[in-house]
C-alpha positions as CSV (number, residue, x, y, z in Angstrom):
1,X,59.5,9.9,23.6
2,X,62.8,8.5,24.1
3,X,65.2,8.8,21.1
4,X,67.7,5.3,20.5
5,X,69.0,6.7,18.0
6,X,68.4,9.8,15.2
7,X,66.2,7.5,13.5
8,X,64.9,5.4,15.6
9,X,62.1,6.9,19.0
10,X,60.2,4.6,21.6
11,X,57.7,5.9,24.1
12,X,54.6,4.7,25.6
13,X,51.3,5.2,23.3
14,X,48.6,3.9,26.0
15,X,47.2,1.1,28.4
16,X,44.8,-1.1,27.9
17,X,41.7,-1.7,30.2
18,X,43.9,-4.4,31.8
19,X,47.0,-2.6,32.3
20,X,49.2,-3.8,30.2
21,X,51.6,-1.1,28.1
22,X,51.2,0.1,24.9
23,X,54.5,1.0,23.1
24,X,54.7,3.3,19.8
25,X,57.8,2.9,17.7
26,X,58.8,5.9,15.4
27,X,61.1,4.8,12.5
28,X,62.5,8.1,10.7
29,X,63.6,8.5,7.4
30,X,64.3,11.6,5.0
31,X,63.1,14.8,4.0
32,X,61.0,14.3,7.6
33,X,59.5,10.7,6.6
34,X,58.4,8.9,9.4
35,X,56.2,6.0,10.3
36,X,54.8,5.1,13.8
37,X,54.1,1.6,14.9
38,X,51.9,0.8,18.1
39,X,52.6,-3.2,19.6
40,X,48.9,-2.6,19.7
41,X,47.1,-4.6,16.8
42,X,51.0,-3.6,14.9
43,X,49.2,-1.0,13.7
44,X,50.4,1.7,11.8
45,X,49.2,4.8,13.6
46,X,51.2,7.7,11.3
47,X,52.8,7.9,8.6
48,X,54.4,11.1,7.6
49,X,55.0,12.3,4.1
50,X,56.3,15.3,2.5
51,X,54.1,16.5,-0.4
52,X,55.3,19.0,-3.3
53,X,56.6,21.6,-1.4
54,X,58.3,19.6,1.2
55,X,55.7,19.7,3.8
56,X,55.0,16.3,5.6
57,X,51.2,15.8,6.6
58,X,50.3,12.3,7.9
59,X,48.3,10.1,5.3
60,X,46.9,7.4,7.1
61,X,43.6,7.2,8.7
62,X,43.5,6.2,12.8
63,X,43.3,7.6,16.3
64,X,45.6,10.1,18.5
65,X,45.1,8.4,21.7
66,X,44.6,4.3,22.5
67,X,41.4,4.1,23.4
68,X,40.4,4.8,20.3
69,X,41.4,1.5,18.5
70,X,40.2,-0.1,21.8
71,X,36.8,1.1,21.7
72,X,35.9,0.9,18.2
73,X,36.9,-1.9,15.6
74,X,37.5,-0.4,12.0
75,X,41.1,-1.5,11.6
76,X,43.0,1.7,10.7
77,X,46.3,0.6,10.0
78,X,46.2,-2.9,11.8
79,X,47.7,-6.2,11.0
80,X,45.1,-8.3,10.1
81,X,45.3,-12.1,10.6
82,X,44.8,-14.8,11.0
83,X,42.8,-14.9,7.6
84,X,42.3,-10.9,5.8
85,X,39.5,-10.7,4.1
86,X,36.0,-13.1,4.6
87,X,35.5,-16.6,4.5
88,X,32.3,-17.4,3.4
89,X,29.7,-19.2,6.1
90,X,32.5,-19.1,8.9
91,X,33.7,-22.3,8.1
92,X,36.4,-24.5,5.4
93,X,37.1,-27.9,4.9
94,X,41.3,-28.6,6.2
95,X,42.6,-32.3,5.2
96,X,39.3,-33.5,5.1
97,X,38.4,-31.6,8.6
98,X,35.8,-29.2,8.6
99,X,36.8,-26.0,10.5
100,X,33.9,-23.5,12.0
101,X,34.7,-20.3,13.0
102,X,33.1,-17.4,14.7
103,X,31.4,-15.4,12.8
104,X,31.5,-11.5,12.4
105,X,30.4,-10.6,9.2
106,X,26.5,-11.4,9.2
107,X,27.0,-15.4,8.1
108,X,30.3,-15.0,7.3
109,X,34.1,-14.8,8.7
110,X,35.6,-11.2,8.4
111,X,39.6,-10.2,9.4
112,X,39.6,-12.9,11.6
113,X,37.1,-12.7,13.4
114,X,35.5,-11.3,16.7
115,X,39.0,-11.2,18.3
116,X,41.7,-11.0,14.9
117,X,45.6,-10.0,15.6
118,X,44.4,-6.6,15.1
119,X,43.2,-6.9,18.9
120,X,45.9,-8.4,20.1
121,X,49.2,-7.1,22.1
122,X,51.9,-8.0,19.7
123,X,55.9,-7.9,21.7
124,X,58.7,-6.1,20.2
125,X,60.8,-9.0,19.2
126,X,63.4,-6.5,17.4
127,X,64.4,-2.9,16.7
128,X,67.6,-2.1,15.0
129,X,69.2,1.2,13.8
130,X,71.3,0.4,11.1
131,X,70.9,2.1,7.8
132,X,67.6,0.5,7.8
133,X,66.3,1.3,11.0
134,X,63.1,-1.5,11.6
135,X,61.3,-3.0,14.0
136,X,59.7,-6.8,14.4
137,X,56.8,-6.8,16.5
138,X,55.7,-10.8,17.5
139,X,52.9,-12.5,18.2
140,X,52.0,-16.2,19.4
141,X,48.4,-16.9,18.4
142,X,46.9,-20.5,20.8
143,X,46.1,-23.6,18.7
144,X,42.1,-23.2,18.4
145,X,42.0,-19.4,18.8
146,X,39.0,-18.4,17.1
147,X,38.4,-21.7,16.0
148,X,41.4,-21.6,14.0
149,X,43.9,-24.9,13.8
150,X,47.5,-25.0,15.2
151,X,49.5,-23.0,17.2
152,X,50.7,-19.8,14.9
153,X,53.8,-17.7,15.9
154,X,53.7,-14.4,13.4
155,X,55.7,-11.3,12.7
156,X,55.6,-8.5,10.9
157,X,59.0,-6.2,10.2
158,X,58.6,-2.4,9.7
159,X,61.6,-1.0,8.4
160,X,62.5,1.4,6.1
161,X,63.9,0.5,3.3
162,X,65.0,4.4,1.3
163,X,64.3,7.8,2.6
164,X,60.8,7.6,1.8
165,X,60.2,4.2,1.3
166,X,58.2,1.8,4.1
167,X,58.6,-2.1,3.5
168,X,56.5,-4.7,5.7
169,X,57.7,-8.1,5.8
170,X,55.4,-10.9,7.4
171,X,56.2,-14.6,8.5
172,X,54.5,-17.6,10.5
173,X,54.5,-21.1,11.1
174,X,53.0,-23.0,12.6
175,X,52.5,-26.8,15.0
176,X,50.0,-28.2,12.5
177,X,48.2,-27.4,9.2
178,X,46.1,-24.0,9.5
179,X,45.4,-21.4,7.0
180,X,47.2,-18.2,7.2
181,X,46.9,-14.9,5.2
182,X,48.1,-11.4,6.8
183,X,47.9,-8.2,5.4
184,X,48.2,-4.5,6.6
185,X,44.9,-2.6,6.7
186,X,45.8,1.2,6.3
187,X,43.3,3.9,5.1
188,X,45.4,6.2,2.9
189,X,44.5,9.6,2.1
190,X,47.3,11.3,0.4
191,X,46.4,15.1,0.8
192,X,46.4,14.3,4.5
193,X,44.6,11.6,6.8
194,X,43.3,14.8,8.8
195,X,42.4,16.6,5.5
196,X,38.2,16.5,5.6
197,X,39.0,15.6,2.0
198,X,37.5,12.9,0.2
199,X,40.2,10.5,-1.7
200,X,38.0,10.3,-4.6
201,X,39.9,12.4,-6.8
202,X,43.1,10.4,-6.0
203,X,44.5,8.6,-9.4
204,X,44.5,4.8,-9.3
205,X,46.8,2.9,-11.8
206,X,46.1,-0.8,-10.9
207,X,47.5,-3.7,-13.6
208,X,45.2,-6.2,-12.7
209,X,43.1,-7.6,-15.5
210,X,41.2,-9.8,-13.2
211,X,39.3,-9.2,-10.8
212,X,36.8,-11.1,-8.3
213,X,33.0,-10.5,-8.7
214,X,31.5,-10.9,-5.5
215,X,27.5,-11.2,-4.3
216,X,25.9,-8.8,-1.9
217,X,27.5,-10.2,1.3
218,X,31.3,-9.2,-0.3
219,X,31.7,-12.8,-1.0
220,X,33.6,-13.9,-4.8
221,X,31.4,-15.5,-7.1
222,X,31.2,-19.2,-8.5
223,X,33.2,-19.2,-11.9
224,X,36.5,-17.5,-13.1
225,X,37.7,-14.1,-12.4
226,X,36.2,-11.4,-14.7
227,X,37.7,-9.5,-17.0
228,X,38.4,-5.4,-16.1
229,X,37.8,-4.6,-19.8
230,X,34.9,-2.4,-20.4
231,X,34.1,-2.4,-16.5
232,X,34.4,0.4,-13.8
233,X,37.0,-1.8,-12.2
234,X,39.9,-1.0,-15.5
235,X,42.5,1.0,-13.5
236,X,45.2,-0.3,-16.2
237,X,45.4,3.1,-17.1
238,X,45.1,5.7,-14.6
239,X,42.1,7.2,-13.4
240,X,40.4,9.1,-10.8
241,X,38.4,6.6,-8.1
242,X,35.4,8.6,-8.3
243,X,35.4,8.9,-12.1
244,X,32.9,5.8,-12.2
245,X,32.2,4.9,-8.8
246,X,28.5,5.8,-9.0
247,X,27.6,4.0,-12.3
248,X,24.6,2.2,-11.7
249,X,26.8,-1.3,-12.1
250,X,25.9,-4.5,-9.8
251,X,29.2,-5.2,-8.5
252,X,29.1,-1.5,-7.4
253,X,26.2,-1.9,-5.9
254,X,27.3,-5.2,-4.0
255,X,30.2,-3.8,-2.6
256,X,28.6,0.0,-2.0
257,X,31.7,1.5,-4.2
258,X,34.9,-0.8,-4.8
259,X,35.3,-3.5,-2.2
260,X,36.6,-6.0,-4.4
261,X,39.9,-8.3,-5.0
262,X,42.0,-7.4,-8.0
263,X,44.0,-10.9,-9.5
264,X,47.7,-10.6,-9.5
265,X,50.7,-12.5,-10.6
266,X,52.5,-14.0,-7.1
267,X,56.2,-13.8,-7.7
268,X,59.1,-14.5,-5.9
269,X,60.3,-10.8,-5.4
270,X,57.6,-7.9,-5.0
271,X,55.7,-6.8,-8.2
272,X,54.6,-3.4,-8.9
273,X,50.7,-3.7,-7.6
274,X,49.2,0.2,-7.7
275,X,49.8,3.1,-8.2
276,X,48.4,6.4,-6.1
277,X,48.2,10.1,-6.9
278,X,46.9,12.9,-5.0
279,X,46.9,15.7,-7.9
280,X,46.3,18.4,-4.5
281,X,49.1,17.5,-2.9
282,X,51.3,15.6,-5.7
283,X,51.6,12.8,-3.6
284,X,52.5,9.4,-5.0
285,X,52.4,5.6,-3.3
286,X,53.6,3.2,-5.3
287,X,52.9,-0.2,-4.0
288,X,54.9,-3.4,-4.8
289,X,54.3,-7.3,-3.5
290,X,54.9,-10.5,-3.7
291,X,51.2,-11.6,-2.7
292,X,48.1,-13.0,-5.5
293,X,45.9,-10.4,-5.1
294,X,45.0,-6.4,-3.8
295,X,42.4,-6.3,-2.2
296,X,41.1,-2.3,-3.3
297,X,38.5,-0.9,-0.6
298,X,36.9,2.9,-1.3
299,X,36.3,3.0,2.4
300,X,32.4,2.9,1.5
301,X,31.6,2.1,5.2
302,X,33.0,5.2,7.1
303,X,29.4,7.1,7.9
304,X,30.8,9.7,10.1
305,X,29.9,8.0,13.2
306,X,34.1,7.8,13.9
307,X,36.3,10.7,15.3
308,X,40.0,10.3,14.1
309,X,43.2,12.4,14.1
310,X,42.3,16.0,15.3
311,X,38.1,15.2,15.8
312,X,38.1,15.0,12.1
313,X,34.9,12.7,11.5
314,X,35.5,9.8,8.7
315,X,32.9,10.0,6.2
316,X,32.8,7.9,3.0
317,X,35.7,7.9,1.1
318,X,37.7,10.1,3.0
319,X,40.9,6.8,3.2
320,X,41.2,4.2,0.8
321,X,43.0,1.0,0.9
322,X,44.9,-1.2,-0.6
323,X,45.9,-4.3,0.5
324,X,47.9,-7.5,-0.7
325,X,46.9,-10.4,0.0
326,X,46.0,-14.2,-0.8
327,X,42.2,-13.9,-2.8
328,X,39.0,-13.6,0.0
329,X,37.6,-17.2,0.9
330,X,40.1,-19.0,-0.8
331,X,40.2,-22.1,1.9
332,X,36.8,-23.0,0.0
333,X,38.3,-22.6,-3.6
334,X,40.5,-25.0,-4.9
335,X,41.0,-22.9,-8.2
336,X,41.9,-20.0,-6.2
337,X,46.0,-19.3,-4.8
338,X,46.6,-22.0,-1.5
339,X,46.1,-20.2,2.5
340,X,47.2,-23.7,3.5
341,X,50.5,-23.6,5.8
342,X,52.1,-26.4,7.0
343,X,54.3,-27.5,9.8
344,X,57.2,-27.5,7.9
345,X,56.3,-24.3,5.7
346,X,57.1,-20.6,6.5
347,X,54.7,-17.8,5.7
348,X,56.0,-15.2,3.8
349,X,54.9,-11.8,2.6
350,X,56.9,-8.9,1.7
351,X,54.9,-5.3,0.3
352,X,57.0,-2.5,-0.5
353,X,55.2,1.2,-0.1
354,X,57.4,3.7,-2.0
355,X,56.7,7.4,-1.8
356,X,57.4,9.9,-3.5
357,X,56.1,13.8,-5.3
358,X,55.6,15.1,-8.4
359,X,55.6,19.2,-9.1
360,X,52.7,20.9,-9.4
């Protein structure tokens, strides 16, 4: 690895099939924080935390090597885009126009599709190591690529923002009206991504009082956002994921464990969104945004079929993730928060990931 600077390393993660270089980026804090992008999919492929007792394990679920995020698809730590989440049936109506897309999901639309920005080679458009040491990675995204509208120039900053603290900052814009909704896609485990741990007995605070029902396919419901009262899905005070993730409750059953959109309040400045604790490790994220809605995922598909970091197998549960974002399938909902970007718009998305320990 070359070092710029004392915070700021740059060496060469990989090539792809095609040649073409992968670069990582290592961005390095305090107290041996350090996160570590790939141009790859702008994935985040470590991020290293000190727990309790100072030591830093990384808490983030992914590969060691590149061919692993080639050669399988379940979007450990990836910018997803064009559109996170599922739109129902593949298709929306834009200005009158309807729009098909591929399809990925059974029926439906999923991360954007067969070929989302999480496959893509995003460009280093930026690196700077100021106080803030960050870097912008870029990507140009073809008017009809996977059927979407318009031709979309995104970004996505990395920088951090306090010792310990990781902000991500998206933009785009676009020729001509498209939809647009990007989010990052990181499994978190907190004792340790490597751990063979489940994250079930990590402590979820989540504010929401709304949340998205959804059918068996993962897509919402007709009708209004349900309450969390009296539901498995109240994290308004904390509690343990697992505590009631095998009631015997429909929505559980629809989404195998918690695969479901939590309503929040967009603001102008980032809002606190969740809280995480890891009582083994004392561990705590804290998550902030300025998006409409958290999408909270129990990672109830990893079946151990996956190596990751160290030959550790992912089984159930052993990352989960949280991710902001604009509410699944809302290009078909008119009641539901606007995807729709125009010409003379600017995407914008800022979430904050603050971390920090507690004593045992």
């Amino acid at each position: 690895m070359v070092d710029i600077s004392r915070s700021i390393g740059r060496d060469v993660f990989g090539h792809l099939p095609d040649g073409r270089v992968v670069e990582r980026v290592t961005l390095r804090g305090g107290a041996g924080f350090e996160a570590r992008i790939l141009t790859y999919g702008a994935t985040l492929q470590a991020l290293m935390v000190p727990d309790r007792a100072g030591q830093c394990e990384d808490v983030v679920l992914g590969h060691d090597d590149l061919a692993g995020y080639v050669e399988g698809r379940r979007f450990f730590g990836v910018t997803i885009g064009r559109y996170a989440n599922r739109i129902a049936n593949s298709r929306f109506v834009l200005d009158g126009q309807e729009v098909r897309l591929a399809a990925n999901d059974g029926p439906h639309a999923l991360h954007g599709g067969p070929n989302g920005f999480d496959r893509q080679l995003w460009h280093i458009a930026d690196l700077g190591d100021d106080a803030s040491p960050h870097v912008t990675l870029a990507h140009v995204s073809p008017d009809g690529e996977g059927c979407y509208p318009g031709r979309l120039a995104a970004s996505v900053t990395y920088r951090l923002t306090g010792s310990t603290e990781l902000t991500l900052s998206y933009e785009a814009r676009t020729d001509r009206p498209t939809i647009v909704n990007l989010t990052n896609h990181s499994f978190f485990n907190l004792d340790g991504g490597a751990c063979g741990l489940q994250a079930l007995d990590h402590v979820l605070t989540l504010p929401a009082e709304r949340y998205l029902a959804i059918d068996d396919g993962a897509i919402p419901l007709p009708g209004y956002p349900r309450p969390v009262a009296g539901t498995p899905f109240d994290f308004r005070s904390p509690m343990a994921i697992g505590a009631r993730i095998r009631r015997d409750d429909v929505q559980l059953r629809n989404g195998r464990g918690y695969d479901h959109n939590f309503c929040l309040d967009a603001a102008a400045e980032p809002q606190f969104a969740a809280r995480l604790e890891a009582p083994r490790s004392g561990r705590i994220l804290e998550l902030w945004t300025d998006q409409p809605g958290l999408q909270f995922y129990s990672g109830n598909y990893l079946d151990g079929s996956i190596a990751g970091k160290r030959g550790v197998l992912y089984r159930q549960s052993d990352g989960v993730c949280l991710e902001p974002q604009i509410w699944p399938d809302a290009p078909n909902r008119e009641d539901y928060p606007s995807a729709r970007l125009a010409p003379d718009g600017v995407y914008r998305h800022r979430s904050i990931y603050r971390f920090r320990s507690v004593q045992g």
